[in-house]
DOKOL-899639 format. One record per residue (C-alpha): x, y, z. Coordinates in nm, 2 decimals. Each point is the difference from the previous one (the first is absolute). Layout:
BEGIN
     c1     c2     c3
      X      Y      Z
...
END
This chain:
BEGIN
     c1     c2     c3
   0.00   0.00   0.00
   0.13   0.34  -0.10
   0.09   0.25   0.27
  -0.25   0.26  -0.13
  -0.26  -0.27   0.04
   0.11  -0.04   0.31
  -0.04   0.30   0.12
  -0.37   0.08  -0.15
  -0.07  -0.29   0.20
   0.16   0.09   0.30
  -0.20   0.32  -0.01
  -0.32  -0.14  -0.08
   0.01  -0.22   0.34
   0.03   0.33   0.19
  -0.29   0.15  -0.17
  -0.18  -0.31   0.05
   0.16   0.00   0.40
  -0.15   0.41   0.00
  -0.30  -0.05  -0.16
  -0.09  -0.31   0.21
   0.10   0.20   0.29
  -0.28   0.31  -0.06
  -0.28  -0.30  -0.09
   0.08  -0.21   0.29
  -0.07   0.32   0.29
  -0.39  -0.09  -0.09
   0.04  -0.40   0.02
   0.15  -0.28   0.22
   0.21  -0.28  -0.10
  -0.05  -0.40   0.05
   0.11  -0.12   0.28
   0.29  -0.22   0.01
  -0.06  -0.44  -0.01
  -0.04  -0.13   0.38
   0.31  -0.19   0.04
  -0.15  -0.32   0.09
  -0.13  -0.28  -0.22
  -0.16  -0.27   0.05
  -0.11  -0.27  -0.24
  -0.29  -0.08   0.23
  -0.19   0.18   0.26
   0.29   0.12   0.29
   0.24  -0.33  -0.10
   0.32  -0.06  -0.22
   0.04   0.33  -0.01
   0.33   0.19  -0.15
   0.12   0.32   0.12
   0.15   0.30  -0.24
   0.17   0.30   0.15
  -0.10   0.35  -0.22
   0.16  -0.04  -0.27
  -0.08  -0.36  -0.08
   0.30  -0.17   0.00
   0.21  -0.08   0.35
   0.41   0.10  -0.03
   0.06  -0.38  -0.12
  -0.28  -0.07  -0.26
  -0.10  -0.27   0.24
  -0.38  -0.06   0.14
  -0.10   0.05   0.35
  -0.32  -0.21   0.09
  -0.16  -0.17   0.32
  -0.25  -0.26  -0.03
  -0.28   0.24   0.19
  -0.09   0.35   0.10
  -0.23   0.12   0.29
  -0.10   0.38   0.07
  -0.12   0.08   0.33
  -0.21   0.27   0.06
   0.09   0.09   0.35
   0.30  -0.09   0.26
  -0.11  -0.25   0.20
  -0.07  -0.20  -0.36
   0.36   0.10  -0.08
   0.08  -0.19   0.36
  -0.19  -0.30  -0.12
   0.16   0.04  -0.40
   0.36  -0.04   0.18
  -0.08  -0.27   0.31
  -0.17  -0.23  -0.30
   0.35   0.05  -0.19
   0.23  -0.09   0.28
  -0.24  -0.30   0.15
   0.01  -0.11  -0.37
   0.40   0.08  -0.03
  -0.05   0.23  -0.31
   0.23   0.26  -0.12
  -0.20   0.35   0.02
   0.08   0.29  -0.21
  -0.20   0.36   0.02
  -0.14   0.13  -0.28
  -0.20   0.31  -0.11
  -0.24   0.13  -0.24
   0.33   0.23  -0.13
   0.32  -0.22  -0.08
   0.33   0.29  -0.01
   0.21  -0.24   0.12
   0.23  -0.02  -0.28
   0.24  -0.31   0.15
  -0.20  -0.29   0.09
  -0.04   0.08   0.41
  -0.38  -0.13  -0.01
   0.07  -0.35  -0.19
  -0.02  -0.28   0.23
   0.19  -0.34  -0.04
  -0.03  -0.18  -0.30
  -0.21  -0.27   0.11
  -0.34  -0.11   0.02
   0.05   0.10   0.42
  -0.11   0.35  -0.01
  -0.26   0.24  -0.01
  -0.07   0.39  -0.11
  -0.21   0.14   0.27
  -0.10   0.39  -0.17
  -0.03   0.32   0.20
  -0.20   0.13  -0.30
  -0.33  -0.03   0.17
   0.14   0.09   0.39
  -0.05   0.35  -0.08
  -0.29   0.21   0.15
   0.12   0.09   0.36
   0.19   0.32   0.01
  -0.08   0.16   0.37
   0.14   0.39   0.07
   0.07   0.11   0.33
  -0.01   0.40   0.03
   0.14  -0.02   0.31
   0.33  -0.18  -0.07
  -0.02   0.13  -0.32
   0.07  -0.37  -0.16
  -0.21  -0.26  -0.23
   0.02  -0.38   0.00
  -0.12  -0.16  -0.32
  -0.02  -0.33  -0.07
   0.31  -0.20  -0.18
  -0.21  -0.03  -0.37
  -0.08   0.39   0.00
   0.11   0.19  -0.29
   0.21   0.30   0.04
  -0.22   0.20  -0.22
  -0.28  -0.08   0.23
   0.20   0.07   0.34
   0.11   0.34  -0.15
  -0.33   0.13  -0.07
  -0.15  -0.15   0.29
   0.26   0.22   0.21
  -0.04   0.29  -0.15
  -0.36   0.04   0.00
   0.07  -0.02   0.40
   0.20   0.35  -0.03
   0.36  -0.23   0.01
   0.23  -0.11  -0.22
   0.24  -0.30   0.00
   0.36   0.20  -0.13
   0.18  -0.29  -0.09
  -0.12  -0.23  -0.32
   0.10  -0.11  -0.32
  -0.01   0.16  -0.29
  -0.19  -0.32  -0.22
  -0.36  -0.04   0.25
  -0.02  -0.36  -0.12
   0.08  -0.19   0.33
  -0.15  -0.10   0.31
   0.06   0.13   0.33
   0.16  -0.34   0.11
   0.25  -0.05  -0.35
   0.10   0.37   0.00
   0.15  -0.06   0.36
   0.10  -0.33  -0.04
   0.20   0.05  -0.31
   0.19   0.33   0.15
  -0.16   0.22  -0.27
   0.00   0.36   0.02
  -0.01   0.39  -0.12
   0.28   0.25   0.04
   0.07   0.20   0.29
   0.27   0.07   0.25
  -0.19   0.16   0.23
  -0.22  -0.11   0.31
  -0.03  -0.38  -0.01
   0.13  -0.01  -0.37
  -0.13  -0.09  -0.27
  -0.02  -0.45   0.03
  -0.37  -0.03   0.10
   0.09  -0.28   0.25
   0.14   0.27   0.22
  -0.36   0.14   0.05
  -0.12  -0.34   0.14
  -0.05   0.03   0.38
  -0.20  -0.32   0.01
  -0.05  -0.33  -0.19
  -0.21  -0.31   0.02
   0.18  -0.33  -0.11
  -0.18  -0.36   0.00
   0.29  -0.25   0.04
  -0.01  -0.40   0.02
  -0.11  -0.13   0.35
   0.02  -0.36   0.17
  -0.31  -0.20   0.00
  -0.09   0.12   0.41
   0.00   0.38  -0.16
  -0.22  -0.11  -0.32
   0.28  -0.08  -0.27
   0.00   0.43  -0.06
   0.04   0.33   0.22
  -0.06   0.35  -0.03
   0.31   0.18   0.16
  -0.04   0.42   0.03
   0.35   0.18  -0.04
   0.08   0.38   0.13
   0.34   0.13  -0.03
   0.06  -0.11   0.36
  -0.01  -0.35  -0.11
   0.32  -0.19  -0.06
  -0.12  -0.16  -0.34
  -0.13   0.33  -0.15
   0.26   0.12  -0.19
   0.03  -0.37  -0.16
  -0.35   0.03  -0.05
  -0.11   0.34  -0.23
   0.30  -0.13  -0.26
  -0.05  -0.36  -0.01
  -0.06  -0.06  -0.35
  -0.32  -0.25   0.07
   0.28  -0.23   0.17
  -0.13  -0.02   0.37
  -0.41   0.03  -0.01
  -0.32   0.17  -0.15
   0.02   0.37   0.09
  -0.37   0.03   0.08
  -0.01   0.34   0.09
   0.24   0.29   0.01
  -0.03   0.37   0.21
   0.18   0.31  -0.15
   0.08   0.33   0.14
  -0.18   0.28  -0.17
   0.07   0.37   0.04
  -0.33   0.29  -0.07
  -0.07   0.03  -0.37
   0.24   0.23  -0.16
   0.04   0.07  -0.39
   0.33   0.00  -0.20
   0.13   0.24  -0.27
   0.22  -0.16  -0.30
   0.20   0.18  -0.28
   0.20  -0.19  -0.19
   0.37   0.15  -0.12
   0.13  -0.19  -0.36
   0.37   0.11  -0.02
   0.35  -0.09  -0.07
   0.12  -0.27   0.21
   0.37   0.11   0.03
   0.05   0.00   0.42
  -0.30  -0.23   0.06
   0.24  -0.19   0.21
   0.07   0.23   0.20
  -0.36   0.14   0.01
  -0.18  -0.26   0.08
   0.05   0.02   0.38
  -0.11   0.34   0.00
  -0.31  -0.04  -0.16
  -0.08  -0.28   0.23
   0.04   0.21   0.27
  -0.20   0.32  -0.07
  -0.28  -0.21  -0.20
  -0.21  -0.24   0.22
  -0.13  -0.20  -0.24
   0.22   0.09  -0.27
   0.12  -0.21  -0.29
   0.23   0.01  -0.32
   0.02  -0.14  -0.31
   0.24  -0.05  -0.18
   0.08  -0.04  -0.41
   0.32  -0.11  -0.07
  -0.01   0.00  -0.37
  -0.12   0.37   0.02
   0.22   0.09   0.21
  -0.32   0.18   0.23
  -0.13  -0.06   0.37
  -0.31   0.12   0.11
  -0.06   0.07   0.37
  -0.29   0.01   0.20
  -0.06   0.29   0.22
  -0.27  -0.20   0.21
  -0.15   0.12   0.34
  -0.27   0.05   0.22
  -0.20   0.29   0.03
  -0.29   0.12   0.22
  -0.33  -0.14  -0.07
  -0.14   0.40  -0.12
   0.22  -0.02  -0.28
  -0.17   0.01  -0.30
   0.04  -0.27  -0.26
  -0.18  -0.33  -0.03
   0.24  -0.18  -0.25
   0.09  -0.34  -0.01
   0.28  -0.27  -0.11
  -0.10  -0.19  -0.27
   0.35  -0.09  -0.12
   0.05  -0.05  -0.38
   0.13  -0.40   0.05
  -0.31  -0.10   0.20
  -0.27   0.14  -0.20
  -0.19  -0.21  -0.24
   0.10  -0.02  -0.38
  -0.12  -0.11  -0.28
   0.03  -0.37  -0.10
   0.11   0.13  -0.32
   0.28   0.26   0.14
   0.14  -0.28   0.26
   0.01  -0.21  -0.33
   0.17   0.22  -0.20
   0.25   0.09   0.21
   0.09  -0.36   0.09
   0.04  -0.10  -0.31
   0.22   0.31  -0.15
   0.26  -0.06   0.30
   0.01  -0.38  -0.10
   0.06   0.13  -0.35
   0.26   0.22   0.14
   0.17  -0.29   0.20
  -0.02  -0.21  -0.31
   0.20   0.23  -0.21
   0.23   0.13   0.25
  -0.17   0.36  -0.06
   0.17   0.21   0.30
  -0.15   0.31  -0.20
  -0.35  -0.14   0.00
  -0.01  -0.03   0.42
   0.13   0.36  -0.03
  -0.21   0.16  -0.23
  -0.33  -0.16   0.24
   0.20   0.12   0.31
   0.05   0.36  -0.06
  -0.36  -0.01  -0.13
  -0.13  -0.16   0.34
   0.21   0.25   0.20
  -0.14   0.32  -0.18
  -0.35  -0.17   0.06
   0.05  -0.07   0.36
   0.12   0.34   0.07
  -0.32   0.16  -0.23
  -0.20  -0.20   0.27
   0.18   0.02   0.28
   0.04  -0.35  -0.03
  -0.40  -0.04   0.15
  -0.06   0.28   0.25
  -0.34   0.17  -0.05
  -0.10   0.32   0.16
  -0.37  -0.03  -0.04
  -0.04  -0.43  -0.03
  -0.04   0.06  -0.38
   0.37   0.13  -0.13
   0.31   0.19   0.10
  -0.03   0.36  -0.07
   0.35   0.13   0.21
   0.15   0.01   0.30
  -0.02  -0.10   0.31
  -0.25  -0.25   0.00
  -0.18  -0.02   0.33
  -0.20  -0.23   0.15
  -0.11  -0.22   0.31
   0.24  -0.27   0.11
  -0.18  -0.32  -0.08
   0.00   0.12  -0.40
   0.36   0.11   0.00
   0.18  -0.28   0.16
  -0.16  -0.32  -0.22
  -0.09  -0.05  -0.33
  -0.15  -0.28  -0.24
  -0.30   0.09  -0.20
   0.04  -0.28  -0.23
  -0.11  -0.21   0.25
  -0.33   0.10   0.01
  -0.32  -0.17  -0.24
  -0.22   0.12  -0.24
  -0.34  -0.16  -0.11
   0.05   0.13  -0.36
   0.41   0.03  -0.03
   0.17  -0.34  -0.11
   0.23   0.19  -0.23
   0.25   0.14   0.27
   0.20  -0.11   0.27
   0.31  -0.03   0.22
   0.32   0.05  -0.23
   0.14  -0.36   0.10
  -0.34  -0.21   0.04
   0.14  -0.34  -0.13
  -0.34  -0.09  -0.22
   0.10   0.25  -0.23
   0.34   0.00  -0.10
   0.12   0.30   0.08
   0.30   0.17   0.19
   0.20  -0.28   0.12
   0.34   0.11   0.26
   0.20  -0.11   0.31
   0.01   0.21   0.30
   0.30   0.04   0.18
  -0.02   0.21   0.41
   0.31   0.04   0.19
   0.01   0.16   0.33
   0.33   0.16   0.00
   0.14   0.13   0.34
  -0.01   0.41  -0.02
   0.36   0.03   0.03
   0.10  -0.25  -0.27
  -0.29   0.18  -0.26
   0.18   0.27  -0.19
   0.33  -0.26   0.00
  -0.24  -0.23  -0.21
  -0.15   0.26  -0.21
   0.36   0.11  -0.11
   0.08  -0.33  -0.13
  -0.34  -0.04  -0.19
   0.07   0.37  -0.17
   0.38  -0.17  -0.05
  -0.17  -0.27  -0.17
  -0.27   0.20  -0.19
   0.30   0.26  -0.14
   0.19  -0.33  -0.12
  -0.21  -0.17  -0.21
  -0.21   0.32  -0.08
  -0.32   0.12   0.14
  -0.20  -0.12  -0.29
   0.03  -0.33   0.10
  -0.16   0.06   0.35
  -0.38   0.12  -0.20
  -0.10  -0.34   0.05
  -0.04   0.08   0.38
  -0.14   0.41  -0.09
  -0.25  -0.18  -0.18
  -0.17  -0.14   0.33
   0.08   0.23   0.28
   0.34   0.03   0.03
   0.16  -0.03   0.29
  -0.23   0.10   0.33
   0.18   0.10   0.31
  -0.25  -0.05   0.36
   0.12   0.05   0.33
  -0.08  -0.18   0.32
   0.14  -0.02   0.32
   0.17  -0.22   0.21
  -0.23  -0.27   0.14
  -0.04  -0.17   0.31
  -0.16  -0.30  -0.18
   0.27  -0.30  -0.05
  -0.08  -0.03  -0.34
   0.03   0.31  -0.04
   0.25   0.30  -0.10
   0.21   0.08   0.22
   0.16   0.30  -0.08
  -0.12   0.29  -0.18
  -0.06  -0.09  -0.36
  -0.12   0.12  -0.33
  -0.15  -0.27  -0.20
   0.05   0.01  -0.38
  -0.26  -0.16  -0.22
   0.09  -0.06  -0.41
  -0.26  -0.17  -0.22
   0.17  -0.19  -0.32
  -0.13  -0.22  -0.31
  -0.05  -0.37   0.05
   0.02  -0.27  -0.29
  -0.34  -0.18  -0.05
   0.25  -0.26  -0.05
   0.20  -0.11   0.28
   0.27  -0.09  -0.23
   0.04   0.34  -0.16
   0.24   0.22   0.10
  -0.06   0.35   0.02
   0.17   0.36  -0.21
   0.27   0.17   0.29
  -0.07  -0.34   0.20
   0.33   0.07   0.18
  -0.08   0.33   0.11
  -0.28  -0.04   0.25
   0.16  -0.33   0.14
   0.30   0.23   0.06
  -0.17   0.26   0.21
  -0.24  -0.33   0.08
   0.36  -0.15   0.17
   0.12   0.40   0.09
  -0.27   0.02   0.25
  -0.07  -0.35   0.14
   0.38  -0.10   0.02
   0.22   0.31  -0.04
  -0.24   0.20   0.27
  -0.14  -0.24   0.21
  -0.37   0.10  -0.10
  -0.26  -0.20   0.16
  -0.28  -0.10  -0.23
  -0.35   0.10  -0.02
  -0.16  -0.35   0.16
  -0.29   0.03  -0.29
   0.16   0.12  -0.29
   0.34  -0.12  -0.16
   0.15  -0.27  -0.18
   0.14  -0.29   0.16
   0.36   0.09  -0.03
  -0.10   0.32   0.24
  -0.03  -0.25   0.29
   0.28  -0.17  -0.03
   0.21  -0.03   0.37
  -0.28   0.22   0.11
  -0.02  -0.09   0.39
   0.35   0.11   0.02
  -0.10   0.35  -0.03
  -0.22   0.02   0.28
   0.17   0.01   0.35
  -0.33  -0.16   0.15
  -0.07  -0.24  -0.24
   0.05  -0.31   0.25
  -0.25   0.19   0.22
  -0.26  -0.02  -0.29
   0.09  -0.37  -0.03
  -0.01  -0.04   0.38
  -0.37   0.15  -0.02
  -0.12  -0.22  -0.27
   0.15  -0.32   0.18
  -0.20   0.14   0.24
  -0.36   0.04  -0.12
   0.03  -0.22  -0.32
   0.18  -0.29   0.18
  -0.13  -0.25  -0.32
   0.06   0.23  -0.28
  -0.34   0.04  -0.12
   0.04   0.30  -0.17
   0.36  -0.08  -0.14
   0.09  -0.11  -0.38
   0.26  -0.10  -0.16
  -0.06   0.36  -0.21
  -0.02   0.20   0.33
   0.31  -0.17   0.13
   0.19   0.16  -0.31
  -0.10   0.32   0.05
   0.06  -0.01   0.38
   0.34  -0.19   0.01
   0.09   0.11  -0.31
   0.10  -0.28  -0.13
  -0.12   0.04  -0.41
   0.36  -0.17  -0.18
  -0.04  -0.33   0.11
  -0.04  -0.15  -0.35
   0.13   0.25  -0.27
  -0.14  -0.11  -0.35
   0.03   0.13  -0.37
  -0.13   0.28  -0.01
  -0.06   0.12   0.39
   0.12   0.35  -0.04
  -0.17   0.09  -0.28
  -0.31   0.07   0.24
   0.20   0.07   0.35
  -0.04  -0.35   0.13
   0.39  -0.03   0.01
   0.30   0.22   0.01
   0.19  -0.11  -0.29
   0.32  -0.22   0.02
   0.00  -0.18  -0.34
  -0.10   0.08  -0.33
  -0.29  -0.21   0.00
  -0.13   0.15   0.24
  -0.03   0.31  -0.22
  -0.13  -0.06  -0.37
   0.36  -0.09  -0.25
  -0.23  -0.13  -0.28
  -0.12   0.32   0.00
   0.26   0.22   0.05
   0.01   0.07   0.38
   0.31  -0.10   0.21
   0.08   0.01   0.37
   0.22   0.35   0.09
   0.14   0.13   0.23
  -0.20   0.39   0.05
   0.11   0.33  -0.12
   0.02   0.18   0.29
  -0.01  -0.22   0.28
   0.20  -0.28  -0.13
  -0.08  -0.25   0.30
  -0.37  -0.02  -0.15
  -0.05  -0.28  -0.30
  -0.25   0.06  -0.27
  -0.15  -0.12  -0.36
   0.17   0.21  -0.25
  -0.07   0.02  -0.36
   0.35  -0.05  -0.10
   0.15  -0.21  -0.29
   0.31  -0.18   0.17
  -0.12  -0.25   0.29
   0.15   0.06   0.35
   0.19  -0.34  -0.01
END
């Protein structure tokens, strides 16, 4: 395909992306597949994460699913498991947990037991100013609830498609340095967890947890390892709004800004374009409930698209990747940037569309966003970007939690790396979001951070082959390797490839204390798997096979690992020479 054909396509995807944009204010999207199946009523069921397909193409099914309604039926769920000796993994009516945390053994021995219909306490206490909502509640639900009360919950996370009992669990969080941070887990004062019982206690248990309890800090990050979390009480403040403007820039001392930013912006963020060579920060406080403004976040990546659009675009980046077309990516990444900063990238002043700046607005519109979530009686044409029935955007997702005082080390090396083999070949990541740089605080929880961090998220294209490697492979398993290795980044428990994990208790100083806890109140490993012991104990490179780091299931040592019939050797990296990495190179390392 010629290069000016190229390029009239390239535009016509982003006056398809604006035009859909203007339509879609007036419409809602289809909501995404529930991520259970089941060929018969509630039995041999499979389970998919959001995007369809688990980190190692492989299925994840139990023979039955139950979904209890209240939590003395979640009591019974678990004591019929462990009289029964089944394996029990937690499931919702979402599924963001990228690595495969919720899949239990592979054996007929196990059950699903859903939270997706334990959902409709959530009880506010004026007085305490707190709220306990049931484990199954979705975070779009609690938020609203909250703030029709006059309070607002500060921390949350910036996609609204979790529960209240998998956003804690899995660690997940916003961005601030201030107060309690930004991890929401760190708002918790109080938890419900069911755990196995002997026979005398009724095979099951309902435990309550408040920060005074030795097992609570094991408990608000435990990753669906030690029980049910049946019900969880946060810490809310009086409603307050916030006031964003966003700042698109050059990104020459962003390494030396970032601290900075953190620390006069409470809830501030930045994003960063390495290919452009831009960073766009996020002035983002709180202001006093008179202020006028009642804008919201309805951020560009979680709004509903066409079918068509998510399409399109899919298909032009495989034709890119197919024809090694680093111009292509480029062309579509500059074009997505201008867009994103025409729309400041989803912020609306007036619910309806963004007309300048700042936007204002109450707390529980500001902080979450995911309208493509949300269903439509008459719309079947639009829907979330990556919703696996249609074939559209298809990408990894790596999160590294990088101490504060080892961040602007790591983002010299990746600008190292970018001015070596030329920005152009970094579009691939512009063309998602780039890189995007959140900051939470040290954490009390044992699977938790414990320093001061900034947590970088980059979204990158994923073969629909497993087999296919992938234009500037080497370049994102570099930083991939910077981070994990190099920095000592812990990973974001529900995102990540498997490589991410790899020798990952050893960077928790009270990891043993976790293990000590779940010993404890999982004595039988009932909610263990041989998938959840991987990501735990970090043990992913026990068999490396042809192929394995082609899709971050292996570290490469040998070619074969890589893809030599195709051109793609195992090397040493550019910058940070210790990491190994699939290069498109045409002499073999050997």
């Amino acid at each position: 395909m010629t290069k000016l054909l190229w390029l009239c396509l390239c535009h016509y995807l982003v006056l398809l992306w604006i035009s859909s944009a203007i339509l879609l204010t007036i419409s809602s999207a289809m909501p995404p597949p529930n991520p259970i199946k089941c060929n018969n009523i509630n039995s041999d069921c499979q389970l998919f994460n959001s995007y369809g397909v688990w980190g190692d193409r492989q299925t994840c099914r139990a023979p039955n699913i139950v979904y209890p309604t209240n939590e003395e039926q979640l009591r019974q769920e678990l004591a019929n498991a462990n009289k029964n000796n089944l394996k029990v993994k937690i499931v919702t009516k979402f599924s963001h947990t990228i690595p495969k945390l919720a899949c239990p053994s592979n054996s007929k021995n196990s059950v699903f037991i859903s939270t997706e219909k334990h959902d409709s306490t959530v009880d506010i206490n004026m007085e305490k100013l707190t709220v306990t909502a049931d484990g199954g509640v979705g975070l779009r639900k609690l938020i609203d609830t909250i703030e029709k009360a006059g309070l607002s919950l500060v921390a949350a996370t910036y996609w609204e498609g979790v529960t209240v009992a998998g956003v804690i669990s899995t660690g997940a969080h916003g961005s601030s340095w201030w107060g309690k941070g930004g991890a929401i887990h760190d708002h918790v004062i109080g938890l419900n967890l069911i755990i196995p019982a002997n026979e005398s206690e009724g095979y099951a248990k309902i435990i309550k947890l408040t920060p005074q309890d030795q097992l609570f800090n094991a408990a608000k990050v435990s990753l669906g390892l030690l029980g049910i979390i049946s019900k969880v009480t946060f810490q809310l403040e009086p409603a307050f709004k916030r006031s964003i403007r966003l700042n698109f820039t050059n990104d020459n001392d962003i390494e030396e800004e970032f601290m900075e930013h953190a620390r006069k912006n409470e809830f501030g963020d930045i994003q960063w374009y390495p290919s452009r060579q831009t960073a766009v920060y996020r002035y983002d406080n709180r202001v006093p409930l008179n202020t006028p403004g009642d804008g919201q976040n309805d951020f560009l990546g979680f709004q509903s698209n066409p079918i068509l659009l998510s399409k399109s675009v899919r298909a032009t980046e495989k034709g890119f990747e197919s024809t090694r077309n680093v111009g292509g990516k480029c062309t579509v990444a500059s074009s997505f940037v201008t867009y994103k900063k025409l729309i400041a990238n989803g912020l609306k002043n007036n619910k309806l569309i963004f007309t300048g700046y700042p936007v204002v607005g109450h707390q529980g519109k500001m902080q979450s966003s995911g309208s493509c979530l949300y269903s439509s009686s008459i719309d079947i044409t639009s829907t979330c970007a990556w919703d696996p029935r249609i074939n559209g955007l298809f990408f990894y997702e790596s999160t590294a939690k990088i101490p504060s005082s080892k961040f602007g080390d790591f983002i010299r090396d990746v600008k190292k790396l970018r001015d070596l083999v030329k920005p152009e070949n970094m579009c691939g990541v512009d063309m998602y979001n780039g890189f995007l740089f959140r900051f939470i605080k040290a954490s009390d929880a044992y699977l938790g951070q414990g320093e001061d961090s900034v947590v970088v998220d980059f979204n990158y294209y994923r073969a629909s082959d497993a087999l296919t490697p992938r234009l500037n492979q080497d370049i994102w398993e570099e930083i991939e390797q910077m981070a994990f290795v190099k920095y000592g980044a812990k990973p974001h428990w529900a995102k990540n490839r498997n490589v991410a994990f790899l020798d990952v208790q050893k960077k928790y100083p009270k990891f043993n204390k976790f293990v000590a806890a779940k010993v404890q109140l999982d004595p039988k490993n009932m909610f263990s798997s041989e998938w959840s012991d991987e990501m735990l104990f970090g043990k992913q490179e026990g068999l490396k096979g042809d192929g394995c780091a082609l899709e971050g299931m292996c570290i490469c040592v040998e070619d074969r690992h890589c893809s030599p019939s195709k051109g793609y050797f195992c090397k040493p990296g550019l910058v940070y020479q210790e990491a190994r990495v699939c290069r498109f190179s045409s002499t073999s390392t050997s």
